[in-house]
Predicted model as a PDB file, atoms N, CA, C, CB and O in Angstrom, pLDDT in the B-factor column:
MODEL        1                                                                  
ATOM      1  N   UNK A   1      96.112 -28.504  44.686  1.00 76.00           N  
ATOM      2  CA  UNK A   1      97.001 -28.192  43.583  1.00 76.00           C  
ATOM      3  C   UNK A   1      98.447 -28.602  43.881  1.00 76.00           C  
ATOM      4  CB  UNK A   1      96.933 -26.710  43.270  1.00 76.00           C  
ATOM      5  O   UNK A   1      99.122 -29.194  43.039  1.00 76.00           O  
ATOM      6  N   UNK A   2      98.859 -28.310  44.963  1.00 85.00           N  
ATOM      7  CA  UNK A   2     100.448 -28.405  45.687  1.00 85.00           C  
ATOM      8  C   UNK A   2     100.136 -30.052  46.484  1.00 85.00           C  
ATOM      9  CB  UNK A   2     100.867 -26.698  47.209  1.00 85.00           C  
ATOM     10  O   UNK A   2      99.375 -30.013  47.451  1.00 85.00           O  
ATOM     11  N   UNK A   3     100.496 -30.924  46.232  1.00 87.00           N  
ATOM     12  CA  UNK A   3     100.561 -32.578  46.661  1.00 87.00           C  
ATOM     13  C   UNK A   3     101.181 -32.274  48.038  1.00 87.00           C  
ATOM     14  CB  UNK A   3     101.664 -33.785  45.551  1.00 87.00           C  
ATOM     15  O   UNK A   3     101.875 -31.280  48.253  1.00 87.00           O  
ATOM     16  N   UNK A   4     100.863 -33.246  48.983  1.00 89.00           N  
ATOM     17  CA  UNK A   4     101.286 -33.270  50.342  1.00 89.00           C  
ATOM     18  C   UNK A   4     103.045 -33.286  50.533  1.00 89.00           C  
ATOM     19  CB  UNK A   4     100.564 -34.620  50.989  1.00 89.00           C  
ATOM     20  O   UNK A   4     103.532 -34.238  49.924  1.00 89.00           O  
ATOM     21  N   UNK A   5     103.753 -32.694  51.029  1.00 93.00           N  
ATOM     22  CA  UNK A   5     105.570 -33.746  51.067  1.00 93.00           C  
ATOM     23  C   UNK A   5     105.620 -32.329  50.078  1.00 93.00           C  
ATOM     24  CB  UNK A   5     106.000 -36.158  50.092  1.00 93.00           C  
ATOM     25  O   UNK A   5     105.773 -31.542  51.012  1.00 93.00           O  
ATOM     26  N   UNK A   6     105.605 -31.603  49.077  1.00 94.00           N  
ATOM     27  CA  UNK A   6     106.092 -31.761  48.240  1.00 94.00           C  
ATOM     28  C   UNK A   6     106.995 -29.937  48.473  1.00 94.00           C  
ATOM     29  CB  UNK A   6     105.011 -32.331  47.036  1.00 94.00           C  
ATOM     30  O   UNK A   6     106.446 -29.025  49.090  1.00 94.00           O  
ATOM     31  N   UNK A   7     108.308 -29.817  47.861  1.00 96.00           N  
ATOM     32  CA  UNK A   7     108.872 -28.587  48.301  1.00 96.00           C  
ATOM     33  C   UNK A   7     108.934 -27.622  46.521  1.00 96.00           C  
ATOM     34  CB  UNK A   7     110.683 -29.010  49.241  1.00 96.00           C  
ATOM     35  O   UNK A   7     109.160 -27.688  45.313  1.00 96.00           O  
ATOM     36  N   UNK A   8     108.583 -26.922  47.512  1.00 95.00           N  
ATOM     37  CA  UNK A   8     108.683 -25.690  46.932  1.00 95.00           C  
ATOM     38  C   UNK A   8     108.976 -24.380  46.974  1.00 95.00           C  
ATOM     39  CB  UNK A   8     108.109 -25.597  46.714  1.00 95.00           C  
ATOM     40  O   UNK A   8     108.711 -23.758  48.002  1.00 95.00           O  
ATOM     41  N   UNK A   9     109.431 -23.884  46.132  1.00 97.00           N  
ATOM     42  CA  UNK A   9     110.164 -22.292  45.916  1.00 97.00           C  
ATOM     43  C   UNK A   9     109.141 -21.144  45.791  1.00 97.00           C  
ATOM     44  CB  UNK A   9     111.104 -22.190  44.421  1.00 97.00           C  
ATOM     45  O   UNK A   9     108.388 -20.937  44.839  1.00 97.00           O  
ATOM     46  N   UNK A  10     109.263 -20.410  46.978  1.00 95.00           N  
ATOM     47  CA  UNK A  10     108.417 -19.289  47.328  1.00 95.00           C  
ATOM     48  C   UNK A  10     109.192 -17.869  46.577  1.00 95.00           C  
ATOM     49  CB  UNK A  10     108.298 -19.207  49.137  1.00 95.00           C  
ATOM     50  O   UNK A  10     110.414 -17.879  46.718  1.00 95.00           O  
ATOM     51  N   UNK A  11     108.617 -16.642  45.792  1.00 96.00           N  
ATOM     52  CA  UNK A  11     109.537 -16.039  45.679  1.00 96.00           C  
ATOM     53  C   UNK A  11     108.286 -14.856  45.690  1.00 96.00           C  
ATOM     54  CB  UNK A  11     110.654 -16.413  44.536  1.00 96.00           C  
ATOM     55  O   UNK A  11     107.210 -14.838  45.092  1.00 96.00           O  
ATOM     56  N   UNK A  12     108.802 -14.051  46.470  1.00 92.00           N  
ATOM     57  CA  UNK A  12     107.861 -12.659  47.495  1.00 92.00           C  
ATOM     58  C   UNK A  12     108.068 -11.888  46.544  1.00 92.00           C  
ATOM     59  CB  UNK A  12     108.447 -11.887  49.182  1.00 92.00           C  
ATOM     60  O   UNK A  12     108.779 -12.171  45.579  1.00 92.00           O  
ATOM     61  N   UNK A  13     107.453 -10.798  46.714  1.00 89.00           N  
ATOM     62  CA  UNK A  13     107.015  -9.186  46.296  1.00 89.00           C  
ATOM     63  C   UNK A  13     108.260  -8.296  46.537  1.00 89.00           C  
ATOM     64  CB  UNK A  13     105.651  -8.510  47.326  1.00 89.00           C  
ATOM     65  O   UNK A  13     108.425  -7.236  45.933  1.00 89.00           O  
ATOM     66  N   UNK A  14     108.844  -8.626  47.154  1.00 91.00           N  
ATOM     67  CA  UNK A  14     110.409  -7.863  47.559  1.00 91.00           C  
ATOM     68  C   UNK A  14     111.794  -8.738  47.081  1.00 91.00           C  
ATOM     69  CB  UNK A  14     110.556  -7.720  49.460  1.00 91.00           C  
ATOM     70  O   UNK A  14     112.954  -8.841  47.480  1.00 91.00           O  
ATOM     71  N   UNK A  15     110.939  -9.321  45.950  1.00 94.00           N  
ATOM     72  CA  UNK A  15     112.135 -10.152  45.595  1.00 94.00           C  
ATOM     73  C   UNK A  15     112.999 -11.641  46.177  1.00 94.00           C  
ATOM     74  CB  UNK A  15     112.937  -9.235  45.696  1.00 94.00           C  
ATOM     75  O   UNK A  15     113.829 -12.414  45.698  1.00 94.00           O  
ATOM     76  N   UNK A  16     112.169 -11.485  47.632  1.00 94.00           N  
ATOM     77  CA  UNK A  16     113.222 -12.849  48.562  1.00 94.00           C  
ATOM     78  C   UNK A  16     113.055 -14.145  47.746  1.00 94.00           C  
ATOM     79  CB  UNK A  16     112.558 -13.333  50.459  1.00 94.00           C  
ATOM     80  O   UNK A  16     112.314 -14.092  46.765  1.00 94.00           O  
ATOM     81  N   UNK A  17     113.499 -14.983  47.968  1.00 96.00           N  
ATOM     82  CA  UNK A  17     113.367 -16.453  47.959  1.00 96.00           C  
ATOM     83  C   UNK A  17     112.987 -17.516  49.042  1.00 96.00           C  
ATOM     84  CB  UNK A  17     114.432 -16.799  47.613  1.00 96.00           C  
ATOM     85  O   UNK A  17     113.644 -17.233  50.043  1.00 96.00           O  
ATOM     86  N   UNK A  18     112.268 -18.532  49.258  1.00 95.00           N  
ATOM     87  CA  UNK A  18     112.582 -18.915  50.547  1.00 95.00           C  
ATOM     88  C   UNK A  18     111.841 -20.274  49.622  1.00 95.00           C  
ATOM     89  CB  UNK A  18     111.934 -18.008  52.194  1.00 95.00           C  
ATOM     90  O   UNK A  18     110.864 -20.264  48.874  1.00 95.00           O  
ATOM     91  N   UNK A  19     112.947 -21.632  50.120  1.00 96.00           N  
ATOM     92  CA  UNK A  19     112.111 -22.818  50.863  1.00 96.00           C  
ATOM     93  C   UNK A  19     110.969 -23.122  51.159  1.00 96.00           C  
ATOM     94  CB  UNK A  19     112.327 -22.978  51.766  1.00 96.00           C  
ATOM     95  O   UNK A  19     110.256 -22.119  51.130  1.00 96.00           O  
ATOM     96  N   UNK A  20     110.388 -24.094  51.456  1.00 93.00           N  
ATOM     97  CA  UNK A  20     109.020 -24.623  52.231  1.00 93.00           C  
ATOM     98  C   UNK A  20     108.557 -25.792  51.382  1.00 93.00           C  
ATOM     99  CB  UNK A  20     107.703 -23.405  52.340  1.00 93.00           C  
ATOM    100  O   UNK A  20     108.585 -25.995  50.168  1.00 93.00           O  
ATOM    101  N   UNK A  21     108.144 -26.461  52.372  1.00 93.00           N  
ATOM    102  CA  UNK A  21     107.243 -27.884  52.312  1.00 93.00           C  
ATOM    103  C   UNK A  21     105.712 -27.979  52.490  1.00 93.00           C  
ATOM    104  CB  UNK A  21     107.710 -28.788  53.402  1.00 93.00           C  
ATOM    105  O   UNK A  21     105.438 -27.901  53.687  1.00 93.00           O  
ATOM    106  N   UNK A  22     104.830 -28.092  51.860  1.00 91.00           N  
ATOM    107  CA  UNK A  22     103.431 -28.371  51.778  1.00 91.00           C  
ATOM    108  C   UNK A  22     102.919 -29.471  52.669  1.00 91.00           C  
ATOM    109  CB  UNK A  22     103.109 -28.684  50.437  1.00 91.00           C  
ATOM    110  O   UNK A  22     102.830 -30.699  52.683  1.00 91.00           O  
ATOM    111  N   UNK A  23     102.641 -28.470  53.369  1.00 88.00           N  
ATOM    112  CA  UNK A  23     102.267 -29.534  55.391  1.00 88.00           C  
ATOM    113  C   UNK A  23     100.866 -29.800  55.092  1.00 88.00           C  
ATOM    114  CB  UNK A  23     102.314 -28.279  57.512  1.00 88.00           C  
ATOM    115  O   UNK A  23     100.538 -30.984  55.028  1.00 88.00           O  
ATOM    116  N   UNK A  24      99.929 -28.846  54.885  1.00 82.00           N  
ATOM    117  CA  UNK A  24      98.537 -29.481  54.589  1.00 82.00           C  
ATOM    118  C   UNK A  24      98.472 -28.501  53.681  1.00 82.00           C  
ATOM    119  CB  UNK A  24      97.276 -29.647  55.730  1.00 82.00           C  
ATOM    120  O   UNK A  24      99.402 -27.838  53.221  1.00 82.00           O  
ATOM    121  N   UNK A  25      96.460 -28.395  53.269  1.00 74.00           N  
ATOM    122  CA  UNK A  25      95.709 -28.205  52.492  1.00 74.00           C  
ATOM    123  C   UNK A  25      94.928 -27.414  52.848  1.00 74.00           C  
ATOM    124  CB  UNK A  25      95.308 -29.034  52.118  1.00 74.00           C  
ATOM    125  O   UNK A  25      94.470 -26.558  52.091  1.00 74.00           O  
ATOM    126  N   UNK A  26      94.589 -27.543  54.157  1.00 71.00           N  
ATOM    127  CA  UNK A  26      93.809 -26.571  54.895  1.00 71.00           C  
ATOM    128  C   UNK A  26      92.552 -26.605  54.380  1.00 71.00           C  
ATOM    129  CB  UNK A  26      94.322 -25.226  54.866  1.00 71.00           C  
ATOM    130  O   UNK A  26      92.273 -27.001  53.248  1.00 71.00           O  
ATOM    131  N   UNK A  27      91.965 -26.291  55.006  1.00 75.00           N  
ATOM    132  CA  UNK A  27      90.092 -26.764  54.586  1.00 75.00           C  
ATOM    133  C   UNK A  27      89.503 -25.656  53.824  1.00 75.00           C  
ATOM    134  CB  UNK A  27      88.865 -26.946  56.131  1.00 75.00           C  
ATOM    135  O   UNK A  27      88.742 -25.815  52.869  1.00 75.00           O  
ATOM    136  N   UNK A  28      89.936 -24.392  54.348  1.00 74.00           N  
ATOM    137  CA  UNK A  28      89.318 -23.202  53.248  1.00 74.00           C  
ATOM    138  C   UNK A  28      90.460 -22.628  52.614  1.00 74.00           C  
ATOM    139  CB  UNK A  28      88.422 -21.876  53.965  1.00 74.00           C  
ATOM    140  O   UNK A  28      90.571 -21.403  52.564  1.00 74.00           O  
ATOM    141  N   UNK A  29      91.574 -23.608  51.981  1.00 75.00           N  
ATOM    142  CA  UNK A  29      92.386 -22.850  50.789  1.00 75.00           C  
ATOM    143  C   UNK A  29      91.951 -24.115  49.501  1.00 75.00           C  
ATOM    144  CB  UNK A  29      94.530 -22.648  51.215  1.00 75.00           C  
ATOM    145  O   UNK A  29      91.652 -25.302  49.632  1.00 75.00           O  
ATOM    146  N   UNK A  30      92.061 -23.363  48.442  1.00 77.00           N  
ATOM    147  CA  UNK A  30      91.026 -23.676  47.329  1.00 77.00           C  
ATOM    148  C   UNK A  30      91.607 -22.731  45.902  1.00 77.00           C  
ATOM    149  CB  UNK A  30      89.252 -23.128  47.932  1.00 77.00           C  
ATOM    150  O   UNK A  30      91.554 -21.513  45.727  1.00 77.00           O  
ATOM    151  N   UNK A  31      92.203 -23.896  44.936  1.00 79.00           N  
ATOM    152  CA  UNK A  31      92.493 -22.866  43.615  1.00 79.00           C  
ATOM    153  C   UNK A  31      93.725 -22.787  44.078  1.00 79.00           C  
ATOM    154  CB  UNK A  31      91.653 -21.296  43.341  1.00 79.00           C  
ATOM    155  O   UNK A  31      94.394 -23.608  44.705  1.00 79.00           O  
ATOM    156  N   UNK A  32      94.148 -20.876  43.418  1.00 83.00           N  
ATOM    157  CA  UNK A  32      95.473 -21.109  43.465  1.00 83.00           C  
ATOM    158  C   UNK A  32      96.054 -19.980  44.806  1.00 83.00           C  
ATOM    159  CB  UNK A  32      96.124 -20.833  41.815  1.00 83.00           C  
ATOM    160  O   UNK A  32      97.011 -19.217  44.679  1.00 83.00           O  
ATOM    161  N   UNK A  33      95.358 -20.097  45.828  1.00 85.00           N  
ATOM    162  CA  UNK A  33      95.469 -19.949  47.042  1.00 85.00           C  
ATOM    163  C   UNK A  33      96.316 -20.585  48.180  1.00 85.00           C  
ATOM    164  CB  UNK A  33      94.526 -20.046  47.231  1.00 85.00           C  
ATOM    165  O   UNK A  33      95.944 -21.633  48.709  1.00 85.00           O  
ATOM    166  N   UNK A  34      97.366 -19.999  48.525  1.00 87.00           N  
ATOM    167  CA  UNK A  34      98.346 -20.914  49.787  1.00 87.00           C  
ATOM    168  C   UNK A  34      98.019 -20.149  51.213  1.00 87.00           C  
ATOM    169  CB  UNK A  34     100.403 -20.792  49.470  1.00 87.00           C  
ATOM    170  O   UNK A  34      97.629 -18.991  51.364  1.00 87.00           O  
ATOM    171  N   UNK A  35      98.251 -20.982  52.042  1.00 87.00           N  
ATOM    172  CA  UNK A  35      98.315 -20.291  53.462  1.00 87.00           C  
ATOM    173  C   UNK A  35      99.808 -20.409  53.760  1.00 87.00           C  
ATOM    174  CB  UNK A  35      97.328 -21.060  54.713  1.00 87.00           C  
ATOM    175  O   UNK A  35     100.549 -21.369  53.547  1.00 87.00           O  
ATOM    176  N   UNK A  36     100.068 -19.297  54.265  1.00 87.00           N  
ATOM    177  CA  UNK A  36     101.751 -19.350  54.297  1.00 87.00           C  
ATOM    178  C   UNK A  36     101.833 -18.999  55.831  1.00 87.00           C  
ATOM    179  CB  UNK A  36     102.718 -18.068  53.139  1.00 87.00           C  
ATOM    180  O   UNK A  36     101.596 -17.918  56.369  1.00 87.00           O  
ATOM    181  N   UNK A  37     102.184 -20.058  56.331  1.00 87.00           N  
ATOM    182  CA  UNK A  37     102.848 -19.886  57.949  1.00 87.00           C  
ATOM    183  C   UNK A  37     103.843 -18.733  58.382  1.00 87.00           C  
ATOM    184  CB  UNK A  37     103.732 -21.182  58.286  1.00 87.00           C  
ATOM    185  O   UNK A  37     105.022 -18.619  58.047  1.00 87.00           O  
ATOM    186  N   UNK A  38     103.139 -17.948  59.160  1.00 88.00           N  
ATOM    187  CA  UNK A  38     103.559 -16.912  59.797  1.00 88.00           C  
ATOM    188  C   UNK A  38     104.479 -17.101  61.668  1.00 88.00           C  
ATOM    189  CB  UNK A  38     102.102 -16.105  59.749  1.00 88.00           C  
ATOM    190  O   UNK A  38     103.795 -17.508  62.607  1.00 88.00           O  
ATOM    191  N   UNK A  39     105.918 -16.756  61.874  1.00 91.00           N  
ATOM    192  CA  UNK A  39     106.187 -17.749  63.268  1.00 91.00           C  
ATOM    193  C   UNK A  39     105.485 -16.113  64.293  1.00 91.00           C  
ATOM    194  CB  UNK A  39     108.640 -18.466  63.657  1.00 91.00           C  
ATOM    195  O   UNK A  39     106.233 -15.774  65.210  1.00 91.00           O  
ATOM    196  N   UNK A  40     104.057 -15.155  64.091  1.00 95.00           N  
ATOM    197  CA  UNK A  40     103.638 -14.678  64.964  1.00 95.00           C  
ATOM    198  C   UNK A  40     102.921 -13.875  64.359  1.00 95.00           C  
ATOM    199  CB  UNK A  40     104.365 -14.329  65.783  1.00 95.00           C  
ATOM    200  O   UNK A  40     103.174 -13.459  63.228  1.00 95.00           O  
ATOM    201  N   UNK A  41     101.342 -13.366  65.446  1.00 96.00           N  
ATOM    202  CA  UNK A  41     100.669 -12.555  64.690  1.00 96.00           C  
ATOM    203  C   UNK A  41     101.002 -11.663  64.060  1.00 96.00           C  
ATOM    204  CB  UNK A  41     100.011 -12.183  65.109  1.00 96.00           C  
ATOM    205  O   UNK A  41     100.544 -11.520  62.927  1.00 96.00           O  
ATOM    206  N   UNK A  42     102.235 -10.456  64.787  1.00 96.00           N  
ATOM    207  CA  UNK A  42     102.563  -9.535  64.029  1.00 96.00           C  
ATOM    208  C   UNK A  42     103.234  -9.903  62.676  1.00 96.00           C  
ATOM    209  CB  UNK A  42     103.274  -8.774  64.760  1.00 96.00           C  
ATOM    210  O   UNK A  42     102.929  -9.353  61.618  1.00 96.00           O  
ATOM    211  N   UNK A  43     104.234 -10.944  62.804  1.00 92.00           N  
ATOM    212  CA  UNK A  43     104.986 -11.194  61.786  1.00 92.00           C  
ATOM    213  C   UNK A  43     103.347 -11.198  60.339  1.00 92.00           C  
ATOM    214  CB  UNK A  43     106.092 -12.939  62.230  1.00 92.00           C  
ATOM    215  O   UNK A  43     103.244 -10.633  59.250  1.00 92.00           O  
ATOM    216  N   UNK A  44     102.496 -12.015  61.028  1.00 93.00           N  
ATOM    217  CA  UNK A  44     101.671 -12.282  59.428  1.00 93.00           C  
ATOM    218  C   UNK A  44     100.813 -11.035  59.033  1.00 93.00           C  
ATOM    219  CB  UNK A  44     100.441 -13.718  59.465  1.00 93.00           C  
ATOM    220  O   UNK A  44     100.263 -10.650  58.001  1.00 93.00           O  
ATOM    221  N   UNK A  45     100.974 -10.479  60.581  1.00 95.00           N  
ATOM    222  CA  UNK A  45     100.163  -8.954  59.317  1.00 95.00           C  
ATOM    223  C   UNK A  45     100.432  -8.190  58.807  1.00 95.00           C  
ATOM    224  CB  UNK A  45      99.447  -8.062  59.474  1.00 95.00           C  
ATOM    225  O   UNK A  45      99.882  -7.410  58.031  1.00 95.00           O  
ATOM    226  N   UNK A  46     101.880  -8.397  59.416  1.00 92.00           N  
ATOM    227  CA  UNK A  46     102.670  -7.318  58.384  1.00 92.00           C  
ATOM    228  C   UNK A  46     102.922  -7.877  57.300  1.00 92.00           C  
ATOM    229  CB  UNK A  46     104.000  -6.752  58.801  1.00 92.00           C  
ATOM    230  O   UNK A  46     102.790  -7.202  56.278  1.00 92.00           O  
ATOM    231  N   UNK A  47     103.467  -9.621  57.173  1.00 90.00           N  
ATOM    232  CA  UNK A  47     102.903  -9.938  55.709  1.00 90.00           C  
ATOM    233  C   UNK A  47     101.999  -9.734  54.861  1.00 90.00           C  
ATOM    234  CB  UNK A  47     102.741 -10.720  55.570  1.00 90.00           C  
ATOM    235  O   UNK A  47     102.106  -9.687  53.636  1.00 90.00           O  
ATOM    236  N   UNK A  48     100.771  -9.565  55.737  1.00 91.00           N  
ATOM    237  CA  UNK A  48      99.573  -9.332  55.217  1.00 91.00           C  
ATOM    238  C   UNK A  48      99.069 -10.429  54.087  1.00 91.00           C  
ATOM    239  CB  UNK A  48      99.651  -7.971  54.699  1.00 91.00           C  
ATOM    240  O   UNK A  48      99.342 -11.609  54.304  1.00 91.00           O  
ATOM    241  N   UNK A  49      98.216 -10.017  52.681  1.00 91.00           N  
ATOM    242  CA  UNK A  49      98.262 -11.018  51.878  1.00 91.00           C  
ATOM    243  C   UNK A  49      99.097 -10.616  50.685  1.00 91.00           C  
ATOM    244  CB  UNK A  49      96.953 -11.445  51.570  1.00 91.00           C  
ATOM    245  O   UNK A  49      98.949  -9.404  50.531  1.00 91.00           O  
ATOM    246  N   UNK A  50      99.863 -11.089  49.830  1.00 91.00           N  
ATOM    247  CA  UNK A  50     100.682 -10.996  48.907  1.00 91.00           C  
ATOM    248  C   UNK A  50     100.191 -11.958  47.389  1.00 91.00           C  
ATOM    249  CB  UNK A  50     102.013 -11.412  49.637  1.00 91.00           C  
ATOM    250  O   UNK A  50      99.595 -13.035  47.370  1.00 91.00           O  
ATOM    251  N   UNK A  51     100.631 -11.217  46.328  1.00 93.00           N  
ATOM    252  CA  UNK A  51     100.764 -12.351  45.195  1.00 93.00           C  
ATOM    253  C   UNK A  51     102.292 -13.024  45.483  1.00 93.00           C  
ATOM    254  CB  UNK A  51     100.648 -11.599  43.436  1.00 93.00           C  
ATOM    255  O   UNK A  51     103.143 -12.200  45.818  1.00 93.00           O  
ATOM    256  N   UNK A  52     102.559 -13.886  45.426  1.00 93.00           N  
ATOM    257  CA  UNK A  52     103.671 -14.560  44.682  1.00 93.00           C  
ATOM    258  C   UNK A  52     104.122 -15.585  43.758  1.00 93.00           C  
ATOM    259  CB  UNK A  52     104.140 -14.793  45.247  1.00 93.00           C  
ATOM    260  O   UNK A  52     103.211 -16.198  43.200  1.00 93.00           O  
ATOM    261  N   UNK A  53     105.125 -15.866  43.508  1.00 95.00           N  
ATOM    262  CA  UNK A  53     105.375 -16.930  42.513  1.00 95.00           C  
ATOM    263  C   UNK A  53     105.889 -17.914  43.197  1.00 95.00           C  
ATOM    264  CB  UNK A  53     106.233 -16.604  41.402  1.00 95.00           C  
ATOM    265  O   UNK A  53     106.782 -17.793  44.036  1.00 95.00           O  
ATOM    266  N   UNK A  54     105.060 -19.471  42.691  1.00 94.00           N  
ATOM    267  CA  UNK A  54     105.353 -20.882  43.257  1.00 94.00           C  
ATOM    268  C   UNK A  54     106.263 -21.797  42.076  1.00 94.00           C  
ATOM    269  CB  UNK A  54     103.755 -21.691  43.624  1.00 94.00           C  
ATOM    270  O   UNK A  54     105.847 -22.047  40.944  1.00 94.00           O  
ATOM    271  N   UNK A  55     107.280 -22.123  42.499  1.00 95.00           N  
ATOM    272  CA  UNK A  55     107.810 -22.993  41.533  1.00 95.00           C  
ATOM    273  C   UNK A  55     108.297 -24.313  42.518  1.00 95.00           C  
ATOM    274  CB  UNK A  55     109.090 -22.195  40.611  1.00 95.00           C  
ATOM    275  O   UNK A  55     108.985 -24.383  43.537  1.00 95.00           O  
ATOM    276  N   UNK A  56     107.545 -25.362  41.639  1.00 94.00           N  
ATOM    277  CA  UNK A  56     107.624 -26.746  42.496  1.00 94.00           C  
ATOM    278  C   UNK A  56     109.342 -27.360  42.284  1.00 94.00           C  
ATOM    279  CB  UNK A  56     106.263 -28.067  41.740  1.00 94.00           C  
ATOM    280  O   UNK A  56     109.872 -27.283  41.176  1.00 94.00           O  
ATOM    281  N   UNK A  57     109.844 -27.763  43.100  1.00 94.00           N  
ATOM    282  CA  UNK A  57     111.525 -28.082  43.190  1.00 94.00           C  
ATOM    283  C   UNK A  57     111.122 -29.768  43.230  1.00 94.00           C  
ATOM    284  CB  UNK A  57     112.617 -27.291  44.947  1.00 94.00           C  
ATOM    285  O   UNK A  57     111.448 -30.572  42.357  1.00 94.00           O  
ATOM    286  N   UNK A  58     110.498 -30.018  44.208  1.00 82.00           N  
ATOM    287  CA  UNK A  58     110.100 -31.847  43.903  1.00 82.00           C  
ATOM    288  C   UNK A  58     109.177 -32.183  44.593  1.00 82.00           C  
ATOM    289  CB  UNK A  58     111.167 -33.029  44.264  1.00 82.00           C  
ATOM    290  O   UNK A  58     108.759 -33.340  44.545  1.00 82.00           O  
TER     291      UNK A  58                                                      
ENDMDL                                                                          
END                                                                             
């Protein structure tokens, strides 16, 4: 769904905003499913899984 290169606007459950670039595709994300890079285990489980909103910038 999200093209390789391409950046986009992440906007979380707590309101943040953040950046990011679509590095891969990953083999079991599918639909409207992202894997969102976590920089450590704890950091991603305390993310846990979230809805958010994707808006493509370019």
């Amino acid at each position: 769904m999200i093209p390789l290169g391409t950046t986009v606007e992440l906007r979380f459950k707590d309101g943040t905003l953040e950046r990011a670039i679509a590095l891969d595709t990953g083999g079991a994300i599918r639909g409207t499913i992202i894997d969102y890079l976590a920089s450590d285990n704890k950091n991603a489980l305390q993310f846990g899984r979230q809805r958010i909103q994707i808006r493509i910038i370019k």
